[in-house]
Every structure is written in structure tokens, then in C-alpha cells.
C-alpha positions as CSV (number, residue, x, y, z in Angstrom):
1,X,-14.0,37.4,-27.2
2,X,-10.9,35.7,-27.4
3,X,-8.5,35.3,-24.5
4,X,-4.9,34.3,-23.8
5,X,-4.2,32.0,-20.7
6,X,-1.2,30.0,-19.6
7,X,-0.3,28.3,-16.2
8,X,2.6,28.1,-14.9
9,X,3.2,24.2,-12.8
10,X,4.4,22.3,-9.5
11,X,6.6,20.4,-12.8
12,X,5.6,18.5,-15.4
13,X,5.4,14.6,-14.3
14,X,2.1,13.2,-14.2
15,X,1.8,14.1,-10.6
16,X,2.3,17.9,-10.9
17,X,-0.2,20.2,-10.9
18,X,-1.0,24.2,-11.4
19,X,0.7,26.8,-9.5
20,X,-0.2,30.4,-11.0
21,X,-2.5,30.9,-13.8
22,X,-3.4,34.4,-15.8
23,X,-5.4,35.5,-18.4
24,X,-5.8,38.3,-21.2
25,X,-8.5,39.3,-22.9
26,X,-8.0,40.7,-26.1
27,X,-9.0,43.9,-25.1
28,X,-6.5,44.0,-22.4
29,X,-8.1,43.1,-19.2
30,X,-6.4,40.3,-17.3
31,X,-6.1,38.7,-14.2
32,X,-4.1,36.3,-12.3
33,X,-3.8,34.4,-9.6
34,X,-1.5,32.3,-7.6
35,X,-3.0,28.9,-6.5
36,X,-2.9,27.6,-3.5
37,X,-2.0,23.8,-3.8
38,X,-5.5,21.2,-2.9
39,X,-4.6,18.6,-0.7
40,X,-2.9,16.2,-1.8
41,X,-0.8,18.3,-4.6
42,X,2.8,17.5,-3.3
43,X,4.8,16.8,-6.6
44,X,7.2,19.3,-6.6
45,X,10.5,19.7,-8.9
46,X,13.1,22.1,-7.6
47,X,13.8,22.6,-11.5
48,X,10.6,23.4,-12.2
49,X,10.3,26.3,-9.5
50,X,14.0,27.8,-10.4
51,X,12.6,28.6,-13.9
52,X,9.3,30.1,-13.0
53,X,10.6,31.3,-9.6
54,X,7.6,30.4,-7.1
55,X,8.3,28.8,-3.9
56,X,5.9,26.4,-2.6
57,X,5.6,28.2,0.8
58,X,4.5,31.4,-1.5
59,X,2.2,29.6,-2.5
60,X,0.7,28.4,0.8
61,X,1.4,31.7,2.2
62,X,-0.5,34.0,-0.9
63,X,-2.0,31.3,-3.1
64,X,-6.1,32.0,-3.3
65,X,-7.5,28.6,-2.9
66,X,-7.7,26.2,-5.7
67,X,-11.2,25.9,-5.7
68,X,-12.0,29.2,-5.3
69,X,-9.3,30.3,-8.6
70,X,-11.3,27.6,-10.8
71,X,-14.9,28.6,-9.6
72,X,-13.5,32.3,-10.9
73,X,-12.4,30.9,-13.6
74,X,-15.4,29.2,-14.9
75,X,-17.5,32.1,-14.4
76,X,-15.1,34.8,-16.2
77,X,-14.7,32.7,-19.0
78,X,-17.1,30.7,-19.9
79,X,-18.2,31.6,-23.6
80,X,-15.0,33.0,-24.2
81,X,-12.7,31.5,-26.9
82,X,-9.6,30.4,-24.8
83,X,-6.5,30.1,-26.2
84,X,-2.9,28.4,-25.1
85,X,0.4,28.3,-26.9
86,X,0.8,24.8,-25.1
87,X,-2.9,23.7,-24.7
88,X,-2.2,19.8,-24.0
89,X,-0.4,21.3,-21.1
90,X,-2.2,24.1,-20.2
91,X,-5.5,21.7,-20.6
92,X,-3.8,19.5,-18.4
93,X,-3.2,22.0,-15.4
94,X,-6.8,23.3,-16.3
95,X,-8.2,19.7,-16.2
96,X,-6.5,19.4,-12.7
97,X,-7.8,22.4,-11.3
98,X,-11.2,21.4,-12.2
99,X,-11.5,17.8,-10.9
100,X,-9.8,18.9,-7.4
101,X,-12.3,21.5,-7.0
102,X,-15.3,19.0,-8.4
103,X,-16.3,21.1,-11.2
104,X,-16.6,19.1,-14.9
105,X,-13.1,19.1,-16.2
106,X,-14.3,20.3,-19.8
107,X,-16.2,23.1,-18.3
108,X,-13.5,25.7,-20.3
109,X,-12.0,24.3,-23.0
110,X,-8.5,25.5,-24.6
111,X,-7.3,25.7,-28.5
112,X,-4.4,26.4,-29.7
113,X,-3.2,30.3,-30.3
114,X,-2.0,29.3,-33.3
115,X,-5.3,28.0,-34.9
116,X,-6.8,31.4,-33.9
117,X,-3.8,33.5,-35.3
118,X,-4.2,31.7,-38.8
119,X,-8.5,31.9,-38.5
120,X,-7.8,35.9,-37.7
121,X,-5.3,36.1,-40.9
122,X,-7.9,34.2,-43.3
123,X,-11.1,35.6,-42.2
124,X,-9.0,39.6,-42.5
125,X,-7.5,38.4,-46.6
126,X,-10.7,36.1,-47.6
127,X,-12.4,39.2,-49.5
128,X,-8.7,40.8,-50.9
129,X,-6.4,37.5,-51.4
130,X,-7.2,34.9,-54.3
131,X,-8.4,32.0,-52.4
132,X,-5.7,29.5,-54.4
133,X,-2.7,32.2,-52.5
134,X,-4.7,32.2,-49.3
135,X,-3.3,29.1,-47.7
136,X,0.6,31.1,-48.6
137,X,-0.5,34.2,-47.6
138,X,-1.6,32.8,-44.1
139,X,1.7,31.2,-43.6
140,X,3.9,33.7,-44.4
141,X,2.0,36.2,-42.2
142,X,2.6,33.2,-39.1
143,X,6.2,33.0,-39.5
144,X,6.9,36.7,-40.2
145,X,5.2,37.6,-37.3
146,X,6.5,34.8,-35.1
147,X,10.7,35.8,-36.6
148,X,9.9,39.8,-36.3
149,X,8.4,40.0,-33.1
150,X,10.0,37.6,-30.3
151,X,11.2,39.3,-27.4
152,X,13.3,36.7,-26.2
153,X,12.4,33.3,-24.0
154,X,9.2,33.0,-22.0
155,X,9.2,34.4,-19.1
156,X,7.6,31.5,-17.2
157,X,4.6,33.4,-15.2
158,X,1.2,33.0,-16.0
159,X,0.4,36.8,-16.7
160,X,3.9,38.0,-18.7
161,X,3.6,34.7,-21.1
162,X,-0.6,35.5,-21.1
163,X,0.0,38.5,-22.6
164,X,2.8,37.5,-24.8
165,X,0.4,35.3,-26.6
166,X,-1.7,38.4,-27.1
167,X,1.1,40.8,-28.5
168,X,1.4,37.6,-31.0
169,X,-1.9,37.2,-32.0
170,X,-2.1,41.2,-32.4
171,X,0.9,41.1,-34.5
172,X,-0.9,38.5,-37.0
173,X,-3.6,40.4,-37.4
174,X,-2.0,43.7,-37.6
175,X,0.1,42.4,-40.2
176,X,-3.2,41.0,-41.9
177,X,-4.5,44.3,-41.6
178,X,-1.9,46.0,-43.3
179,X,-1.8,43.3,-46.2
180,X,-5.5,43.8,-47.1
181,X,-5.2,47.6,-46.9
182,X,-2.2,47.0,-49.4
183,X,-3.9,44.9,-51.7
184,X,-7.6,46.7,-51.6
């Protein structure tokens, strides 16, 4: 089943690491969960934490522990298909999260929400579009989708931009769905 993550971060020099992290299933289920910093997780931008709006002592205060949030984690979604709209950062934060709680860093793996809207979009017009328009098709189903339906700027926590990724990915294969009922 595919499934939308995105962490939110501490700020994004080398140093920083994750601070929230949500995820939605395409069904609809989620979670999230603040995480409370491992020790020695003290890069923290004052930028960074005015946009997504999480004070460190939150954090400390109602943050799960870090090791705890990846263990849960790994067992939720392992052999899920995990998608990002930033995966090199959101791999980053995830990579983090694993090593300071001694798990294999590549124990989840993200792609790209992207490469999963366009694989949705081709498998859904493969039967009904001529495979030399397919390529076309694909892309203009991407950027209609991605002009038509944003809602504005991220919202910088984990759960609201989770599920943003999912209204996206719904929307591209909505709009597949509707183009091969048109053509067939």
C-alpha cells in the first residue's frame, strides 16, 4: 500500500535532525508523532521552528522518544511503498532517526511522490492511451493536477503536508481515472 510521510526538522544544516514525523496511508489512516530529541540532537535554528512552529521544550515536554517513534515506524511500515515530496530530506531525517535509535538506516526506504503519481497515471491509461501519446498524456495529467489543485504553501507539520501529498496523488489518479473512462 502506498503511504505519504514527511518530517518536519530541528533545521536543515548537517547537524539538524527530526522533530515531528506523520504518515498517510492511502486509505486514510495516519499517524503522527512528535519526537523527542536523542541525546546529543542540539542543532537548533530559530528560523526553522518559526515556520513549522514547534518549540524545543514541546518537544521535550510531549515528544515520544526517538527510539521508540522509529521502532513504530519500522514496524508500521515496513513493506509499504513510502513516499516523500522531498525524499533526500525526508531520507535524511529518516536516516537520523534510525542510526540514533541503532536500527539499519535503510530499514524503510523513501521514493519520490512524484515517481508514484506518474507509475499510477501510466499503469491507469496503458490499455486506453496509444503507447507513443503515453509519455504526454502522463505529463499533462502531473502538471494539471499539480496547477488545479494547490491549496496554497505547505503547512510545515508532518501530518497536514502527509496528507497533502495524498490529496495530490488522489488527484492524479482521479484525473487518470476520468481520462480512461473518456477515451474507453
Amino acid at each position: 500500500m502506498l503511504v505519504f510521510l514527511d518530517f518536519e526538522a530541528s533545521s536543515l544544516a548537517k547537524r539538524g535532525f527530526p522533530i515531528e514525523v506523520a504518515w498517510v496511508f492511502e486509505d486514510g489512516r495516519s499517524e503522527a508523532h512528535l519526537i523527542k530529541p536523542a541525546p546529543g540532537w542540539d542543532d537548533w535554528d530559530v528560523d526553522a521552528e518559526r515556520i513549522h512552529g514547534i518549540p524545543r521544550a514541546t518537544l521535550e515536554r510531549d515528544g515520544t522518544p526517538h527510539d521508540v517513534v522509529a521502532r513504530r515506524m519500522v514496524e508500521i511500515l515496513t513493506g509499504h511503498d513510502l513516499l516523500a515530496s522531498a525524499p533526500s530530506w525526508d531520507g535524511k531525517w529518516l536516516s537520523a532517526l534510525l542510526r540514533a535509535s541503532d536500527l539499519p538506516r535503510h530499514a524503510i526506504r523513501l521514493r519520490d511522490t512524484e515517481v508514484a503519481q506518474r507509475a499510477t497515471s501510466r499503469a491507469l491509461l496503458a490499455a486506453v492511451v496509444p503507447s507513443e501519446s503515453l509519455d504526454a498524456e502522463v505529463e499533462d495529467i502531473i502538471v494539471l493536477t499539480g496547477v488545479r489543485d494547490r491549496h496554497g504553501p505547505a503547512a510545515h507539520r508532518a501530518l497536514a503536508d502527509a496528507e497533502e501529498e495524498r490529496q495530490r496523488w488522489m488527484a492524479v489518479r482521479d484525473e487518470a481515472v476520468r481520462r480512461r473512462a473518456a477515451v474507453g
